[in-house]
Structure formats: C-alpha cells, structure tokens
C-alpha positions as CSV (number, residue, x, y, z in Angstrom):
1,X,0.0,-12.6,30.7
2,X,-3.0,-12.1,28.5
3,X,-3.2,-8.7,29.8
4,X,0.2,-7.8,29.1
5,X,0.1,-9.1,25.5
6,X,-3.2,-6.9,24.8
7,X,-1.3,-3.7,26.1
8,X,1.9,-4.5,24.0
9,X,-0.7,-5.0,21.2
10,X,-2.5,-2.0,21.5
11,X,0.7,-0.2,21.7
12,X,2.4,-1.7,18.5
13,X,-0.9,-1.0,16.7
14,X,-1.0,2.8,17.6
15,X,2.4,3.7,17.0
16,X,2.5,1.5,13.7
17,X,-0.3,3.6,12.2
18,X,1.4,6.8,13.2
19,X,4.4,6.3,11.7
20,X,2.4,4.9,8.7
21,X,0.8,8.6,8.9
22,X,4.1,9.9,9.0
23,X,5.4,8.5,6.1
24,X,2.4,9.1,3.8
25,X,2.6,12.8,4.8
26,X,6.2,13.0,4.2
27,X,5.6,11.4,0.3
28,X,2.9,13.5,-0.3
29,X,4.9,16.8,0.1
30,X,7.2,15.6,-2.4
31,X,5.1,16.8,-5.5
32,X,5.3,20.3,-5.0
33,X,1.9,21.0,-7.0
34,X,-0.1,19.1,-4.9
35,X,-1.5,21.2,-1.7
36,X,-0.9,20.2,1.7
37,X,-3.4,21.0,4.2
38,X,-2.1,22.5,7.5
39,X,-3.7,22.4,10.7
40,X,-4.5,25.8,12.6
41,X,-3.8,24.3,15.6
42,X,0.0,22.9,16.6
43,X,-0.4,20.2,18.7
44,X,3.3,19.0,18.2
45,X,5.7,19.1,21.0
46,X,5.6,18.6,24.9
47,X,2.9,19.3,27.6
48,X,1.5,19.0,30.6
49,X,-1.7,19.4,32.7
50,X,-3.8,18.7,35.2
51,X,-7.3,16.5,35.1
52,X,-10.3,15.5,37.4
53,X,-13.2,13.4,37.2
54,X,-15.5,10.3,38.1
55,X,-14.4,7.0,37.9
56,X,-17.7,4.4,37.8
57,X,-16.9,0.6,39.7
58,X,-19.2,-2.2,39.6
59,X,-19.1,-3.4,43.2
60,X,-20.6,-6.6,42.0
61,X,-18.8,-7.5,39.3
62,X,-15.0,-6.2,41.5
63,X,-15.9,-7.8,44.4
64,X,-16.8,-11.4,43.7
65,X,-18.5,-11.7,47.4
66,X,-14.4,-12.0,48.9
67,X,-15.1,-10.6,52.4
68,X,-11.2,-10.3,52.2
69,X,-11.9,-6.8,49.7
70,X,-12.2,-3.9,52.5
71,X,-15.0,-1.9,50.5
72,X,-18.9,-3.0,51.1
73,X,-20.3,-5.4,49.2
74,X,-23.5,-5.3,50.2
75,X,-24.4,-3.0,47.2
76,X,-24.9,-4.4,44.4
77,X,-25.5,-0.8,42.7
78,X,-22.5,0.9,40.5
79,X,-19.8,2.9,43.0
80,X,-18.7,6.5,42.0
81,X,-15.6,8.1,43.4
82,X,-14.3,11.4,42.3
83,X,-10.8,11.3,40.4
84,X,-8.0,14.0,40.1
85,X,-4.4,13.6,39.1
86,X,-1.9,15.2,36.4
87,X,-0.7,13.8,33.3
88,X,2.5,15.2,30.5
89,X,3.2,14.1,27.5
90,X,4.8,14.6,23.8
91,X,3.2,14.4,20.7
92,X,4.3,14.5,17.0
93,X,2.2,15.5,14.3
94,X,2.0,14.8,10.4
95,X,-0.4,17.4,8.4
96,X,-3.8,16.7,10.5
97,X,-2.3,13.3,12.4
98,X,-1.3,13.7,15.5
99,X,0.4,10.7,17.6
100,X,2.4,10.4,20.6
101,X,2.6,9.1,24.4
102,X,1.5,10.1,27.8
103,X,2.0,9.1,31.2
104,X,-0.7,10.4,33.9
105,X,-1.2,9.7,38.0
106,X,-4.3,9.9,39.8
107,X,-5.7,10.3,43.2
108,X,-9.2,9.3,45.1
109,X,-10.8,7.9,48.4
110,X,-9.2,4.8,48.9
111,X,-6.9,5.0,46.3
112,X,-2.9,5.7,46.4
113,X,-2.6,6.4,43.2
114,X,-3.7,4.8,39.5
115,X,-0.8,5.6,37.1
116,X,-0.6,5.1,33.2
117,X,1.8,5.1,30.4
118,X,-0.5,5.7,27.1
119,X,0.1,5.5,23.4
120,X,-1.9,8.2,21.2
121,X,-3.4,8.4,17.9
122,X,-5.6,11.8,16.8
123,X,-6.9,13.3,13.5
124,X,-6.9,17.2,14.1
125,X,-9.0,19.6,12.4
126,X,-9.2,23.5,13.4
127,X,-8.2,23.7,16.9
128,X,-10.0,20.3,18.0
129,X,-8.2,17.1,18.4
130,X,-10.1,14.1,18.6
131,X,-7.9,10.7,19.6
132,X,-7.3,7.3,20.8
133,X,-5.1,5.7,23.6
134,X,-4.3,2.4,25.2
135,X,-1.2,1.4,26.8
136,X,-0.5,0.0,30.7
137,X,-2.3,1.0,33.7
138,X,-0.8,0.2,37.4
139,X,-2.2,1.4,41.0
140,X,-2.1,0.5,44.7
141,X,-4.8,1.3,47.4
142,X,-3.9,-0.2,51.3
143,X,-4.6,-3.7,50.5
144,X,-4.4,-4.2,46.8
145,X,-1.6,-3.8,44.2
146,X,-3.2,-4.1,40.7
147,X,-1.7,-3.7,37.2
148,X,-3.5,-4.6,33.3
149,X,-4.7,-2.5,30.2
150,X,-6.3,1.0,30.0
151,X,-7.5,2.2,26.7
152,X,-10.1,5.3,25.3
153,X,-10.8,8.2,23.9
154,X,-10.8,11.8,24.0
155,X,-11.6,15.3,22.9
156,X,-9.6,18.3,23.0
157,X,-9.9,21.7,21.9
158,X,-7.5,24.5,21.9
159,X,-8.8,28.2,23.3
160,X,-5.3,29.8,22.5
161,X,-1.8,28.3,21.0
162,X,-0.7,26.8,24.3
163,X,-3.9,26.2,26.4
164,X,-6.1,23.7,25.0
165,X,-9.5,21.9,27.5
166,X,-10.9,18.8,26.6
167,X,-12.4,15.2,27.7
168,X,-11.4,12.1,28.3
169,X,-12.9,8.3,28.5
170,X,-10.8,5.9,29.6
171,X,-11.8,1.6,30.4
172,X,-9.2,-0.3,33.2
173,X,-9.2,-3.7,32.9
174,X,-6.8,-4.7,35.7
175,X,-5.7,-7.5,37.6
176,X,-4.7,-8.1,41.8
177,X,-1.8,-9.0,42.8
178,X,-1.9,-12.7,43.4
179,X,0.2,-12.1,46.6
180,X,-2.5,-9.8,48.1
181,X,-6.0,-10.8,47.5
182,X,-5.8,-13.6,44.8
183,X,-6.8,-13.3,41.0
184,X,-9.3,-11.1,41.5
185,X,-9.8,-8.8,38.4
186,X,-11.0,-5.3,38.6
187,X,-12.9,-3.5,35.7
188,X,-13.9,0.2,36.3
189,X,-14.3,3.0,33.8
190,X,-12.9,6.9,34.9
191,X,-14.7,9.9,32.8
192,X,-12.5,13.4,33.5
193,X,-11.5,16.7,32.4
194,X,-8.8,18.6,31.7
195,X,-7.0,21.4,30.9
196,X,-3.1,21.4,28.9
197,X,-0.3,23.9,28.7
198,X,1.4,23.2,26.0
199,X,5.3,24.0,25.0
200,X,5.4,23.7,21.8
201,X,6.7,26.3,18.7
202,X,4.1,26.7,15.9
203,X,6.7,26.2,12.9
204,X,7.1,22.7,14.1
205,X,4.2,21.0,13.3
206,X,4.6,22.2,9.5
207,X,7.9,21.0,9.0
C-alpha cells in the first residue's frame, strides 16, 4: 500500500508541474513583444526505441538469508546482470519543457521480464534533454512475482531530427508477492542506454 501511494504520488507531482509548464508557456506568448525561446530540438510527439544495460542487486540486502530465494546467497558482494529491453512513449512539449509518459519491458538471466509505466518531466536546451521519471514498475522471474515504484533520471541528445541516444538511471523499489515468497522487498538499481526514433513533425513543438 505504501508503495502504491508513493507511485500515484510521484505521478500526480510530475504531471502537475507539466501542465503547470504548460500553462505558463501558453500566457507568456500572449504579449506579442515579449520573445519566446524555441528549442532546436522537437522532442514533441511519439517514439520508440530500444535500450540495454546493467542492473546492480544487493544479494544481501534482497535476500534476507530465505533459502526459499533460488539465487546464492552466499555472497554478500553486489550482483550485476546485463539488461535489454524496448521502451515507446509520447511526449508534449512547452517552449524548452518537455513532459510526457513511457512504458518500457526488459529482459535478463533469470528474469521474465521487468516492465514499467513512467511519468516524464525534462528541460530541453539545443538538442539535449535532460529529465525525470517515476511511475509503477512490475516483473516476474520463475519463482517471484514483484510489483512497487521505479523512479530516475536521464540524458538524451538528438544526432539528427528523429534519432536521438542517451542514458538512463533508474532505482526499483519493489515488493514479492506475498503468495510466492512472503514480504520480501527487492531494491536494485538498472543503469542503460539507448537509442530513439522518433515520429514526430517539427512545427509541433512551436505551436
């Protein structure tokens, strides 16, 4: 429960600042004589891409000493996996503030799949977008079905109009499924690339 009202927090608190950024940009282009400032880069619109990384567990901390966890806890040293998945999303953008939402899945050793459903916030300047994102995380492996908060940030950088790179931190603070292994909580953090198409026109960012 507390993990649920954290994500619906984070959410509220993203998407209330952008449209707050929104509406500021929409008063300020009411006095014709005052300059607005647009963006080289249009990051409005939809996309979609494809990422990979590392994500970093403490087998310490995750496993509690429950010889009921399938993965050796014998080590108490950090656990590294490599990461891949896809993600799409849509964003909106406001002069130089960018907000929006994403939804991403991800595949490693031992994992089914970690899937997420993200709000964004981002300043843009030039072609590089810098942001913030939290929202709710869910993921399965053969014994465990978990589910919590993710939140991070990130860096991208366009290289032309509709092919941007960039980096991404993100923190999972999950919980088991009581039904499957008890309340066992599961913290990890994934560091990953990735590269974005992006369909979007340039006219409607500047609108």
């Amino acid at each position: 429960m507390r993990i649920m009202k954290l994500t619906l927090a984070a959410f509220a608190a993203l998407l209330s600042m952008g449209a707050v950024a929104s509406a500021a940009d929409l008063g300020r282009g009411s006095y014709k004589d005052e300059p607005i400032l647009a963006p080289v880069a249009t990051w409005a619109g939809f996309y979609i891409g494809g990422n990979a990384g590392a994500a970093f567990f403490d087998e310490d901390d995750n496993n509690g000493g429950d010889d009921s966890d399938d993965r050796d806890d014998s080590d108490d040293s950090d656990d590294t996996i490599f990461i891949g998945g896809v993600h799409v999303g849509y964003n909106r953008q406001a002069g130089n503030i960018v907000y929006g939402i994403e939804a991403d899945v991800n595949f490693a050793d031992d994992i089914d799949y970690l899937a997420s459903v993200r709000a964004r916030l981002g300043f843009t300047y030039q072609s590089a977008l810098i942001y913030a994102t939290a929202g709710y995380a869910f993921g399965e492996d053969d014994v465990t079905e978990v589910d919590g908060f993710v939140g991070g940030v990130g860096f991208e950088k366009k290289l032309r109009e509709n092919v941007s790179v960039g980096l991404e931190g993100l923190y999972y603070a999950l919980e088991a499924d009581e039904n499957v292994i008890g309340d066992d909580e599961v913290d990890f953090f994934t560091v990953r690339a990735r590269l974005t198409f992006h369909m979007n026109r340039h006219e409607e960012a500047l609108k």
